[in-house]
MDAnalysis code that builds the backbone (N, CA, C; Angstrom):
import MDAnalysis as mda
import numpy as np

u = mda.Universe.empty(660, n_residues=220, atom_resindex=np.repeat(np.arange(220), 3), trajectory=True)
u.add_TopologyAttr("name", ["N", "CA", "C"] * 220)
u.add_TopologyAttr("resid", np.arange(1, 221))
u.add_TopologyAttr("resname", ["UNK", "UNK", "UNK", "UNK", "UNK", "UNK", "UNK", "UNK", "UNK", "UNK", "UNK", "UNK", "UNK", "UNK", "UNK", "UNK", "UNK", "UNK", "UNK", "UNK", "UNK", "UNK", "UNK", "UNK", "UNK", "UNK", "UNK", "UNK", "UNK", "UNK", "UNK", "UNK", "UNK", "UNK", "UNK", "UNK", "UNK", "UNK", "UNK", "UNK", "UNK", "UNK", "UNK", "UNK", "UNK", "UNK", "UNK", "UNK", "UNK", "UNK", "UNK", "UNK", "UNK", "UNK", "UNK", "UNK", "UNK", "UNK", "UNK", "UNK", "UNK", "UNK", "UNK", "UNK", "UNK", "UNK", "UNK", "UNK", "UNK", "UNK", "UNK", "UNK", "UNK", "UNK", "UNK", "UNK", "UNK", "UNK", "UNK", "UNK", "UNK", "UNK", "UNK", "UNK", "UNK", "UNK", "UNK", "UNK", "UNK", "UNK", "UNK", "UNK", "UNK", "UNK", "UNK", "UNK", "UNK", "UNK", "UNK", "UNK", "UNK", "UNK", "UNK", "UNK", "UNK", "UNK", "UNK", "UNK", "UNK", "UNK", "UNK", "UNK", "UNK", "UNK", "UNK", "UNK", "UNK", "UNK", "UNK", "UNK", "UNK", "UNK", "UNK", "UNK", "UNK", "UNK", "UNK", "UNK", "UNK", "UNK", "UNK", "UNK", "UNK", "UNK", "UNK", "UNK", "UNK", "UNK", "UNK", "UNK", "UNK", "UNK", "UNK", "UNK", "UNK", "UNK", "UNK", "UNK", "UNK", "UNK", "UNK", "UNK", "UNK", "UNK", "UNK", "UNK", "UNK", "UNK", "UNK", "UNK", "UNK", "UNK", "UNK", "UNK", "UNK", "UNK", "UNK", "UNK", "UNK", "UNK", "UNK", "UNK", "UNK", "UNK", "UNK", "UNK", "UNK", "UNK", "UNK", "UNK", "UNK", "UNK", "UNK", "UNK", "UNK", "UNK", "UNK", "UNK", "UNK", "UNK", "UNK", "UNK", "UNK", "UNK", "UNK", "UNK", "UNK", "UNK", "UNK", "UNK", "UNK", "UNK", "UNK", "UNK", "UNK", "UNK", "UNK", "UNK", "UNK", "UNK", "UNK", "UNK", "UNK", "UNK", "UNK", "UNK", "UNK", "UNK", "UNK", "UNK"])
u.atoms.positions = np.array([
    [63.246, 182.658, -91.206],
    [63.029, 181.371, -91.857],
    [61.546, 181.077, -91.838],
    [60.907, 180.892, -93.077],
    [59.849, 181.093, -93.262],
    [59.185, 179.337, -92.050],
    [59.794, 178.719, -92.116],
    [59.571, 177.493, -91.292],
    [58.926, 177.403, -89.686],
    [59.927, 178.730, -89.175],
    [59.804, 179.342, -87.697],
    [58.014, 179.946, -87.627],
    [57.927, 180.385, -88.686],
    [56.841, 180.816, -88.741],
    [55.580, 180.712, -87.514],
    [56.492, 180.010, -89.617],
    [55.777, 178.949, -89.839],
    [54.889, 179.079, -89.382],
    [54.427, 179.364, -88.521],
    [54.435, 178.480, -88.448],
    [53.436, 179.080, -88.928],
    [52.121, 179.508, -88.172],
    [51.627, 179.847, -87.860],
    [50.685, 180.785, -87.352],
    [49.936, 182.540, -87.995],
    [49.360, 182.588, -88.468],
    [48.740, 183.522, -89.135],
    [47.764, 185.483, -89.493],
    [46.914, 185.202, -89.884],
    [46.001, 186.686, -89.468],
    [45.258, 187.328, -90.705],
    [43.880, 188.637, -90.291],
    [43.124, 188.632, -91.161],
    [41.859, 189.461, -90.842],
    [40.749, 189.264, -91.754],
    [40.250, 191.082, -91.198],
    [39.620, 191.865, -91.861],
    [39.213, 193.095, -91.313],
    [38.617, 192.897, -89.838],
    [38.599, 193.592, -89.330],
    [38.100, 194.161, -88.153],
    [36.767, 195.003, -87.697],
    [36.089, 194.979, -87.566],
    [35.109, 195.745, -87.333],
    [34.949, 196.367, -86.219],
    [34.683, 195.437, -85.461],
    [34.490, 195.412, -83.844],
    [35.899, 197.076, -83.194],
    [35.533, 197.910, -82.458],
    [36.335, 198.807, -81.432],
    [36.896, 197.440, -80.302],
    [37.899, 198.271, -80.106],
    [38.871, 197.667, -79.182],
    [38.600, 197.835, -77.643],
    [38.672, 196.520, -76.556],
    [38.115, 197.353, -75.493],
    [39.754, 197.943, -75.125],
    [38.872, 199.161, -73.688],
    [40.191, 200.586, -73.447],
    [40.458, 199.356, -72.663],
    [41.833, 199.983, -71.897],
    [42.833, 199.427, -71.201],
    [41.959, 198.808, -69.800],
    [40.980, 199.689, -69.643],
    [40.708, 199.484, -68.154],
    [39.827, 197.891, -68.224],
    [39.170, 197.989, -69.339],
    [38.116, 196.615, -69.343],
    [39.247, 195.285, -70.159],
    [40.486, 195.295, -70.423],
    [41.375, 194.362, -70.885],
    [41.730, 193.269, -70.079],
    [40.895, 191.677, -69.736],
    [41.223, 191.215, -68.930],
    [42.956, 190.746, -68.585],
    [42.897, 190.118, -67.723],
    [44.638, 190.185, -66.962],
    [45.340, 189.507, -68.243],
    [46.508, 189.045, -68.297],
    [47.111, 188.356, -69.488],
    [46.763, 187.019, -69.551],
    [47.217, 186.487, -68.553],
    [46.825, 184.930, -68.135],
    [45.346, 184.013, -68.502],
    [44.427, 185.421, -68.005],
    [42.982, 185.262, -67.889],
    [42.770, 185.021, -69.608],
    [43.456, 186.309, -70.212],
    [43.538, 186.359, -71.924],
    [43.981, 184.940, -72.599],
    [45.152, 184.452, -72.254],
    [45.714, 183.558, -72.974],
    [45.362, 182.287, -72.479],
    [44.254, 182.082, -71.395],
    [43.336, 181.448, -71.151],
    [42.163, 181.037, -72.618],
    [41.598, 182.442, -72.419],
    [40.248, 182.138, -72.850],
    [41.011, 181.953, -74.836],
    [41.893, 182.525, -75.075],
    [42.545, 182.172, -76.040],
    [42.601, 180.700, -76.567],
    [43.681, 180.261, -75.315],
    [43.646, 178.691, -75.693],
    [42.308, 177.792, -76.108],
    [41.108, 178.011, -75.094],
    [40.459, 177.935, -75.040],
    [39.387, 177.628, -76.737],
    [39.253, 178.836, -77.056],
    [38.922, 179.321, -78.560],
    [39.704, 178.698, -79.864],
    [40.904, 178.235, -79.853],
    [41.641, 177.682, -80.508],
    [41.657, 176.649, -80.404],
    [41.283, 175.988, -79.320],
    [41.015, 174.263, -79.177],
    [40.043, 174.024, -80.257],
    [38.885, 174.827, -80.370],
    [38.002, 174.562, -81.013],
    [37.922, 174.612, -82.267],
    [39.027, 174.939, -82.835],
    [39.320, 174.481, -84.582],
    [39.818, 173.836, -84.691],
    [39.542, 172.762, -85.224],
    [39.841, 171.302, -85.949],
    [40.967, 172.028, -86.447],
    [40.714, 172.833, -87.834],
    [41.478, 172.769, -89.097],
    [40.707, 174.596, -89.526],
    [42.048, 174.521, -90.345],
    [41.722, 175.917, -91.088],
    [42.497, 176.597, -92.278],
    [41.514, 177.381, -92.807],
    [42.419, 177.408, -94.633],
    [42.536, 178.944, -94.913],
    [43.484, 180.195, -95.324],
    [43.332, 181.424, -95.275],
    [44.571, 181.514, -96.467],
    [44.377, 183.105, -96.694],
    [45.477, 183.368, -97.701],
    [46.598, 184.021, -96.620],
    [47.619, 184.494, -96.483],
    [48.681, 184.974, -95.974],
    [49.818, 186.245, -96.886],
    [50.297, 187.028, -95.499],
    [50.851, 187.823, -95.817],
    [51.867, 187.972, -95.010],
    [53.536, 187.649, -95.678],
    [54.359, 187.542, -94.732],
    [55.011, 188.500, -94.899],
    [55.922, 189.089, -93.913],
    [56.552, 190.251, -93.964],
    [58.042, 189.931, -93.197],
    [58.988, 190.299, -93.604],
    [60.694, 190.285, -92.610],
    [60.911, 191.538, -92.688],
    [61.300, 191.890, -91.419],
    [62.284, 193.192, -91.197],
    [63.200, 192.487, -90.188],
    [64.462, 193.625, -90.775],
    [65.647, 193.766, -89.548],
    [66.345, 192.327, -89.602],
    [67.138, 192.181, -88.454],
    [68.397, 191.215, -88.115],
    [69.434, 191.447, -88.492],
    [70.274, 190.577, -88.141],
    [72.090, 191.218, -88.472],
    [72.357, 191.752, -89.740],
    [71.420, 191.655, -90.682],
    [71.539, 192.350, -92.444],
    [70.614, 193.481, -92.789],
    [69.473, 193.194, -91.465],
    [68.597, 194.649, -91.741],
    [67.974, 194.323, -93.147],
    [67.203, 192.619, -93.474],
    [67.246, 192.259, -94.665],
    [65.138, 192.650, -94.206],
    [64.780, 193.033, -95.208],
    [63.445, 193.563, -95.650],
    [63.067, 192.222, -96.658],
    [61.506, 191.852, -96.703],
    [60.828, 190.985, -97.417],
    [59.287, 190.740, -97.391],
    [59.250, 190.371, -98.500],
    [57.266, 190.179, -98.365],
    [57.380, 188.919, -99.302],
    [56.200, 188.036, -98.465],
    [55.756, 187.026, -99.342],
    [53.953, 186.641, -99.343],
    [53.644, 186.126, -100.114],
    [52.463, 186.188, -100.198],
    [51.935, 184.123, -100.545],
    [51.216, 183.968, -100.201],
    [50.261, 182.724, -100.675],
    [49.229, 182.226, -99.485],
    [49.062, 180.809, -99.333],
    [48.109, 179.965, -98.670],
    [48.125, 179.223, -97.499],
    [47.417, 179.276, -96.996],
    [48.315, 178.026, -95.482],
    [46.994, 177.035, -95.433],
    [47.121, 175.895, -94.960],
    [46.246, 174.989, -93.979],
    [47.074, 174.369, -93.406],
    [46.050, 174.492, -92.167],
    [46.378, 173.594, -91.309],
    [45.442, 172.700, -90.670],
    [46.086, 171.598, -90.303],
    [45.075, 170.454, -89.553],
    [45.463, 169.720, -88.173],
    [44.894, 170.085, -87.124],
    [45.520, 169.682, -86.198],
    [45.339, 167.860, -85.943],
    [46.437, 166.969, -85.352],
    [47.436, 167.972, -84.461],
    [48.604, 167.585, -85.419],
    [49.401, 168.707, -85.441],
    [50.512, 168.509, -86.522],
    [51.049, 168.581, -87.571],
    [49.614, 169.104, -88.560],
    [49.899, 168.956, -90.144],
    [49.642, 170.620, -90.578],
    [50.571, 171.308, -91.360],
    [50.289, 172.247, -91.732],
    [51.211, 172.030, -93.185],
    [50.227, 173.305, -93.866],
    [50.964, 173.554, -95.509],
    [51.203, 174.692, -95.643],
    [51.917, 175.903, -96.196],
    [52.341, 177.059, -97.067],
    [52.539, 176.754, -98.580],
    [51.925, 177.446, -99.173],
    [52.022, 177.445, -100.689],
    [52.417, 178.762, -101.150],
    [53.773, 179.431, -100.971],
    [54.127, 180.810, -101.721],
    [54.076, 180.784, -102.884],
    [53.321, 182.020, -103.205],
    [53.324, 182.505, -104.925],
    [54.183, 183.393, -104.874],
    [54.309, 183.990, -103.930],
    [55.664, 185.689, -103.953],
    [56.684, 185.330, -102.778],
    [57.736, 185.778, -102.818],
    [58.365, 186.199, -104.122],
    [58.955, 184.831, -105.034],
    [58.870, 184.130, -104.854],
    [59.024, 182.856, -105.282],
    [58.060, 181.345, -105.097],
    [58.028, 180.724, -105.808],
    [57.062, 179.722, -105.768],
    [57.816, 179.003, -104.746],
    [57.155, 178.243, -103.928],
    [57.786, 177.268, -102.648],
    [56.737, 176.786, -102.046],
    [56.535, 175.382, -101.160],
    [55.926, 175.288, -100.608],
    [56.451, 174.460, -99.279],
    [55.988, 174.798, -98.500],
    [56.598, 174.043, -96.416],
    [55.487, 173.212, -96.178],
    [55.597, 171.818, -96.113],
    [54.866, 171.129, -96.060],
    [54.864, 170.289, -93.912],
    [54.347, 170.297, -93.455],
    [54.561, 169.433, -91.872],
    [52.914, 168.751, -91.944],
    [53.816, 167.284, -92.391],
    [53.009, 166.287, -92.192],
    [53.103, 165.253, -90.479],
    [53.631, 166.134, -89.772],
    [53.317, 165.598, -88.402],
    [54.766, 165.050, -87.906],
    [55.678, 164.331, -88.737],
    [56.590, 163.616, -88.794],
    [57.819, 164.031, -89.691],
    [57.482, 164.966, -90.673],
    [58.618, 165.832, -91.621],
    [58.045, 166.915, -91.914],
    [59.189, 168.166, -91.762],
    [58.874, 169.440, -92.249],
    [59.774, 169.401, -93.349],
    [59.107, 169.792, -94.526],
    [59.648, 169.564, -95.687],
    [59.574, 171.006, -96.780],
    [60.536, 171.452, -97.266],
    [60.481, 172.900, -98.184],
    [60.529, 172.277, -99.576],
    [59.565, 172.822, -100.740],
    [60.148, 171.910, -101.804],
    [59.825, 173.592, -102.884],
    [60.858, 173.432, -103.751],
    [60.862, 175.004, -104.680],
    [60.788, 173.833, -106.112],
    [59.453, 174.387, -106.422],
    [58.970, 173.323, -107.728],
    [59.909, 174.042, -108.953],
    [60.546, 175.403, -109.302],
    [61.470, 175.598, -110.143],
    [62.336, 175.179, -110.259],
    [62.999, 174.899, -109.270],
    [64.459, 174.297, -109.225],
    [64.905, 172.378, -108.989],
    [63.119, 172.152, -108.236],
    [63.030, 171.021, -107.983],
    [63.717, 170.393, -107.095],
    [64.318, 171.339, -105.846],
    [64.940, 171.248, -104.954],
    [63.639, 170.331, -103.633],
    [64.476, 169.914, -103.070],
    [63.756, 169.363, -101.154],
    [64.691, 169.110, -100.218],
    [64.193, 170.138, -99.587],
    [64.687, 169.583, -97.633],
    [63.728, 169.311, -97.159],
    [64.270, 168.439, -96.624],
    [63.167, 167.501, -95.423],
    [64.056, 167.575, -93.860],
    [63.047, 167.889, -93.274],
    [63.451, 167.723, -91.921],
    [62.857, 166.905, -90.886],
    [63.492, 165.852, -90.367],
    [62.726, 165.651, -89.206],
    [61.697, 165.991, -87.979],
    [60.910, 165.948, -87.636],
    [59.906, 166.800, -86.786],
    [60.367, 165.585, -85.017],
    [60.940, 166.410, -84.334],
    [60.885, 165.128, -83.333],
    [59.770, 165.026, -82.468],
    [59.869, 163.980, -81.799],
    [58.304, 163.482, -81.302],
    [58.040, 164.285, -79.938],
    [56.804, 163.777, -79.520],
    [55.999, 164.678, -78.576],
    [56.705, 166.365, -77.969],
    [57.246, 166.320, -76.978],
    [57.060, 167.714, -76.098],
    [58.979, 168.126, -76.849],
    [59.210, 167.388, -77.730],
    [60.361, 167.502, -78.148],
    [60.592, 168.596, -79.067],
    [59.531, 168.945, -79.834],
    [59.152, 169.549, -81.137],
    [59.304, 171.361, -80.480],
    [59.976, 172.168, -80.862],
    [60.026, 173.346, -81.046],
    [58.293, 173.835, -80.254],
    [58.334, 175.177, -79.629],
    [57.195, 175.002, -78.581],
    [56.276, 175.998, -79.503],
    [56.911, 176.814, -80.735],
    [56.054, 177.797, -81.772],
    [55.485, 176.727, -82.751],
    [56.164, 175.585, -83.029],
    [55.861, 174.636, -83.725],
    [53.875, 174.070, -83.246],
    [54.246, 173.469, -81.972],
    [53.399, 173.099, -81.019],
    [52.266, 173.559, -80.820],
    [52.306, 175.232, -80.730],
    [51.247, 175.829, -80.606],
    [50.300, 175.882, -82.288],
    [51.349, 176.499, -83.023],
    [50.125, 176.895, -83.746],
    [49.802, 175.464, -84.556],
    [50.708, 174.142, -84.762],
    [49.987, 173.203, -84.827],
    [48.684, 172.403, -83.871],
    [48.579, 173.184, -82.910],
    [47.411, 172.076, -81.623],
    [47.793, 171.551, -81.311],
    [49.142, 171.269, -80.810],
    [49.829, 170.516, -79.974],
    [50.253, 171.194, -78.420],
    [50.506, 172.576, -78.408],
    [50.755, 172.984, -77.275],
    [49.647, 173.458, -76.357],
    [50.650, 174.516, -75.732],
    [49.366, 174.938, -75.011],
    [50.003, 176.534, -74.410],
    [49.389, 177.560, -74.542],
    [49.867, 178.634, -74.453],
    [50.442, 179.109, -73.080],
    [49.578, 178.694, -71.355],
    [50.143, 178.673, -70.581],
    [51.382, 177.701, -69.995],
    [50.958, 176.695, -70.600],
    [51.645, 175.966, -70.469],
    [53.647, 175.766, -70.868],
    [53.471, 176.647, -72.256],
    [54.687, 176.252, -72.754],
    [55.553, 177.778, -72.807],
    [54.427, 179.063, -72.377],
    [55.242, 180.428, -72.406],
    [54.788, 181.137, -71.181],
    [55.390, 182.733, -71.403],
    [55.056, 182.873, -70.001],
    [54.373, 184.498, -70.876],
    [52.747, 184.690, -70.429],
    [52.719, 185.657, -71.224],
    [52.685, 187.006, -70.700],
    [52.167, 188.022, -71.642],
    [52.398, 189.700, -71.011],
    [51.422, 190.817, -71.916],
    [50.827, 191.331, -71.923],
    [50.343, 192.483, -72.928],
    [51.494, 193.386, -73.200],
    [50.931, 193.527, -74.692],
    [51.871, 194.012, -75.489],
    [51.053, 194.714, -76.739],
    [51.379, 195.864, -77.266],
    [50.661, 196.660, -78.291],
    [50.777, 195.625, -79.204],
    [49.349, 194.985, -80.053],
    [49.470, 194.065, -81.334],
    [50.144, 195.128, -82.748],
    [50.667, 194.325, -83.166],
    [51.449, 194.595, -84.477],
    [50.055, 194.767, -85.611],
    [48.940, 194.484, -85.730],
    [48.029, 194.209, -86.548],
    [46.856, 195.157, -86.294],
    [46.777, 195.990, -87.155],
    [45.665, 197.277, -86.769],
    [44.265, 196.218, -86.515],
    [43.343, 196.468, -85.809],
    [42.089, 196.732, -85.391],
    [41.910, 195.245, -84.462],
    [43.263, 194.553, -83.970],
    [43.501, 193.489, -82.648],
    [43.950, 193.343, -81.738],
    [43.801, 192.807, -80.418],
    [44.892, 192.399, -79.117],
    [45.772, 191.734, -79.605],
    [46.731, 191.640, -78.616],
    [48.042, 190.958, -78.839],
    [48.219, 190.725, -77.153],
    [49.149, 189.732, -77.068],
    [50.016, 188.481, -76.348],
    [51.245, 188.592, -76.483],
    [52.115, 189.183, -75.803],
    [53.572, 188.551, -76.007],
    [53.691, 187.397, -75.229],
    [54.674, 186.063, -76.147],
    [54.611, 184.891, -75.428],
    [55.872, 184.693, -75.372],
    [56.417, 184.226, -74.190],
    [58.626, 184.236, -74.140],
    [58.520, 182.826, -73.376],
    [58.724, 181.670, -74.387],
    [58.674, 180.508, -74.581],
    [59.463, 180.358, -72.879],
    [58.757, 179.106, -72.218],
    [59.543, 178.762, -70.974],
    [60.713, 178.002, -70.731],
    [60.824, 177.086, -72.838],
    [61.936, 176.933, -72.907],
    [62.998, 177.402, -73.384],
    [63.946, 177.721, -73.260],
    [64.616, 178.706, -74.395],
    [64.414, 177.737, -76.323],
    [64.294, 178.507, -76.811],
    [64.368, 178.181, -78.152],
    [65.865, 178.472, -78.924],
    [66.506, 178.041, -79.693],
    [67.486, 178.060, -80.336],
    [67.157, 179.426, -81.829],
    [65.686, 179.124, -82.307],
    [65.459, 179.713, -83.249],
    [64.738, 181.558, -83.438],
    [64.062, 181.548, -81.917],
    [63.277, 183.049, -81.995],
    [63.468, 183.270, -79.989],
    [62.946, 184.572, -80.324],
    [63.525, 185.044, -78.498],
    [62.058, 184.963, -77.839],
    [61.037, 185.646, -78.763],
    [59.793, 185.387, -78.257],
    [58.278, 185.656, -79.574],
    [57.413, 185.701, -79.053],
    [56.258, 185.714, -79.987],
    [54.849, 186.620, -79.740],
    [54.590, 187.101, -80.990],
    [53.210, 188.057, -80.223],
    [52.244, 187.198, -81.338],
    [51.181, 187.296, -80.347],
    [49.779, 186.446, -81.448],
    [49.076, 187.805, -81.079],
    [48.689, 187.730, -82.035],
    [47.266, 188.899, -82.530],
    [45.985, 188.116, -82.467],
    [44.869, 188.516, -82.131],
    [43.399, 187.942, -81.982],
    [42.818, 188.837, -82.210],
    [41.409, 188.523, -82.698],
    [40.041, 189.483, -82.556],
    [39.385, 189.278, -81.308],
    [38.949, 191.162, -80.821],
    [39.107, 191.232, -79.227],
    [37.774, 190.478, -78.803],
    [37.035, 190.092, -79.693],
    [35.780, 189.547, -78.786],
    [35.445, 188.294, -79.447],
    [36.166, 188.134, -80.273],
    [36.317, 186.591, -81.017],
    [36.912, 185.468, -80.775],
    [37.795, 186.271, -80.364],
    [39.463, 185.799, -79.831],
    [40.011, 184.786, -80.982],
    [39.457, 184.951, -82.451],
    [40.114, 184.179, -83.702],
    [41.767, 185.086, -83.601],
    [42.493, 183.672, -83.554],
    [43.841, 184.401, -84.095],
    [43.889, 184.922, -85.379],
    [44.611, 186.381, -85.025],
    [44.758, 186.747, -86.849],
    [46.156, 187.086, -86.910],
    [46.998, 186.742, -86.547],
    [48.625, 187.175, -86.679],
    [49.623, 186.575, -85.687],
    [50.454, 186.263, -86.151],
    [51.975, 186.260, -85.536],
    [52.812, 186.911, -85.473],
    [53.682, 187.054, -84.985],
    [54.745, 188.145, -85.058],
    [55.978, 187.308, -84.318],
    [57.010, 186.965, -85.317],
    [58.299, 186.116, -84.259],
    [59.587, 186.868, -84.454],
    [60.177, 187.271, -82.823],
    [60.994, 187.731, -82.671],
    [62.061, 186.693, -82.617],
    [63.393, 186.939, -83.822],
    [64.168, 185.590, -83.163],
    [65.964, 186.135, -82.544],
    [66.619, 185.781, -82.507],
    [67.517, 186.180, -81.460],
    [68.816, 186.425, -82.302],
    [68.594, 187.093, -84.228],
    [68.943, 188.511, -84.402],
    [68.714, 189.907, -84.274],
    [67.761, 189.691, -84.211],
    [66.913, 191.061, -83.943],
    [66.017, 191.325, -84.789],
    [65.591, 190.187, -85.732],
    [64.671, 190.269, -86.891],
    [63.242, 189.909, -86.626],
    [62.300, 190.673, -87.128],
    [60.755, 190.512, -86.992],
    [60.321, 189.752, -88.000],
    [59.587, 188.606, -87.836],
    [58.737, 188.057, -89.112],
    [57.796, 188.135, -88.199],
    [55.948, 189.037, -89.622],
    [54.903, 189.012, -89.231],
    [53.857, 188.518, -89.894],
    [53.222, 187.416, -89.971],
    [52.189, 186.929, -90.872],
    [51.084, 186.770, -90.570],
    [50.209, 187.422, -91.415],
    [48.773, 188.248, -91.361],
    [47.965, 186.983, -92.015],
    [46.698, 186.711, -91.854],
    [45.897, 186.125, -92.624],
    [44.799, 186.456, -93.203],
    [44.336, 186.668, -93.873],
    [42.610, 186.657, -94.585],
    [41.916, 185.588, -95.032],
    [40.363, 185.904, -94.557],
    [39.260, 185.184, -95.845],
    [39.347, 183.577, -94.896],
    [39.812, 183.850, -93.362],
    [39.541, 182.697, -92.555],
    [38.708, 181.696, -92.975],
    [38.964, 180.577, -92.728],
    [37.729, 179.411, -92.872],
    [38.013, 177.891, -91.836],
    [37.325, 177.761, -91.298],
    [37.885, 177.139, -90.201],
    [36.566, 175.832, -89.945],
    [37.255, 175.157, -89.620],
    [36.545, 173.743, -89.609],
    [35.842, 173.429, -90.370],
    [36.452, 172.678, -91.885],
    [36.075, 172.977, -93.351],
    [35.943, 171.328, -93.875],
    [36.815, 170.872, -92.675],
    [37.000, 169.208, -92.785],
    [38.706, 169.068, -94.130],
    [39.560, 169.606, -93.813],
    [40.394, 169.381, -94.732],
    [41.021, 167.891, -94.873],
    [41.311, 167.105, -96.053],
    [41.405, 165.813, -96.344],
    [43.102, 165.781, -96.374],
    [43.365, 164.939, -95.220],
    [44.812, 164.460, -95.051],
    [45.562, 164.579, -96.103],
    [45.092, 164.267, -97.506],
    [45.895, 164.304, -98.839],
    [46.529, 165.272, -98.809],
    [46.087, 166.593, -98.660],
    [46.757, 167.975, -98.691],
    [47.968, 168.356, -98.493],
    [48.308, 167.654, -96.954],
    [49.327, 167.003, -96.518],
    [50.805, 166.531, -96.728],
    [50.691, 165.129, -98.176],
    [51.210, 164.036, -98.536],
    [51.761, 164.756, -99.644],
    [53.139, 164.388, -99.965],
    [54.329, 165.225, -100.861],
    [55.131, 163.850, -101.067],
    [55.430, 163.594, -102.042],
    [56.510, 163.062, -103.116],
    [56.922, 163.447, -103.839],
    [58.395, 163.613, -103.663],
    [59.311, 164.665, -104.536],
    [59.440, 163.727, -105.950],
    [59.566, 165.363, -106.823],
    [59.031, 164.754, -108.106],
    [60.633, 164.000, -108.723],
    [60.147, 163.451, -110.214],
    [61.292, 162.582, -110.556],
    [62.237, 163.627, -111.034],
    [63.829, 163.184, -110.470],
    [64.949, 163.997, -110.925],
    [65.078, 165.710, -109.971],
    [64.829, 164.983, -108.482],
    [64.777, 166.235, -107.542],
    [66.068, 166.517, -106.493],
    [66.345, 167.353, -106.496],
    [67.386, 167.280, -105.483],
    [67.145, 167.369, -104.246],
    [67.077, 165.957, -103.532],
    [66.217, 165.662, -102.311],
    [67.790, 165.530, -101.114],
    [67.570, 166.434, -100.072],
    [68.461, 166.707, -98.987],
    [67.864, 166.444, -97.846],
    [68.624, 165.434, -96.854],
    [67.523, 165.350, -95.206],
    [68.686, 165.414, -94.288],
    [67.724, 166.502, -93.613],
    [68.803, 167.463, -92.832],
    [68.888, 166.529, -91.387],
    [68.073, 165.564, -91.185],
    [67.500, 165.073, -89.888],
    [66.694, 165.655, -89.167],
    [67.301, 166.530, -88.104],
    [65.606, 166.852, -86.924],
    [66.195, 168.502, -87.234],
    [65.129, 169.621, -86.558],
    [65.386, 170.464, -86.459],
    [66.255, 171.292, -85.327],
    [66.273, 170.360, -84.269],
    [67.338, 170.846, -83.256],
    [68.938, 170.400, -83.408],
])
């Protein structure tokens, strides 16, 4: 569910060699200086590349478009492939709207430490030690580290999560969510841009006239 993702995030080439195993600080120390580095973006705008494999159908997929996000809370997706759609989380509703069909779900977002903990993070709301417990793990994303993170609460929607970073940057460039069919969603980013000042409007969605508007309530 592109929502789970959601959430969240993202690559750009690589240049930089990888350090060997022996100079890789501890995990903790990692998802430290991680958090750390990620505090420090306001907001940020990239193109995306999503990918599904596997789960109980062994169902395969690629999608392609835009994300911003603005912390704390607000993120957008704009798919061009394979279908036009866009996932809107204005802090308070996560909302899917497919401008062909003129369809909307809206979902409730519930408040503070309530909110889904993949939600949390890659909106700037969480906090990586805080809400998982982490581990090194081979990154899914050629020329980055990776994090496996196995949420401390159980989640209903994924089993656990790998973030990809640049090793001396520590910019996130990927997600990877494992959820509890056995299915991988991995979304790559490019062409980063980060603390750009994005304008709340971006945000703000009113379903158009003659839409088939559905509210599911909260996500749990």
């Amino acid at each position: 569910m592109p929502t789970r993702l959601v959430l969240a995030a993202l690559i750009a080439t690589v240049t930089t060699s990888l350090p060997t195993a022996q100079t890789r600080p501890a995990p903790d120390a990692l998802a430290r200086s991680l958090q750390q580095e990620y505090n420090r973006v306001r907001d940020l705008r990239a193109s995306f590349v999503q990918t599904a494999r596997g789960g109980v159908l062994s169902v395969r997929s690629r999608g392609e478009g835009t994300v911003v996000v603005k912390k704390p809370g607000r993120m957008r997706w704009d798919y061009s492939k394979p279908e036009k759609q866009s996932i809107i989380s204005d802090g308070t509703r996560l909302i899917r709207y497919y401008p062909d069909t003129k369809e909307v779900d809206i979902v409730d977002i519930p408040p503070g430490d309530q909110a889904p903990t993949a939600m949390l993070f890659l909106a700037g709301k969480g906090d990586v030690l805080r809400d998982f417990r982490v581990s090194n793990v081979d990154s899914p994303i050629t020329g980055t580290l990776a994090l496996r993170l196995d949420p401390r609460r159980p989640d209903p929607d994924y089993e656990h999560l790998i973030v990809a970073f640049h090793p001396t940057t520590l910019q996130i460039r990927g997600l990877l969510t494992h959820d509890r069919q056995g299915g991988d969603t991995t979304t790559e980013l490019s062409g980063i841009q980060e603390n750009t000042g994005v304008n709340d409007k971006t945000f703000a969605f009113t379903p158009p006239r003659g839409a088939d508007v559905r509210h599911a309530g909260n996500p749990r």
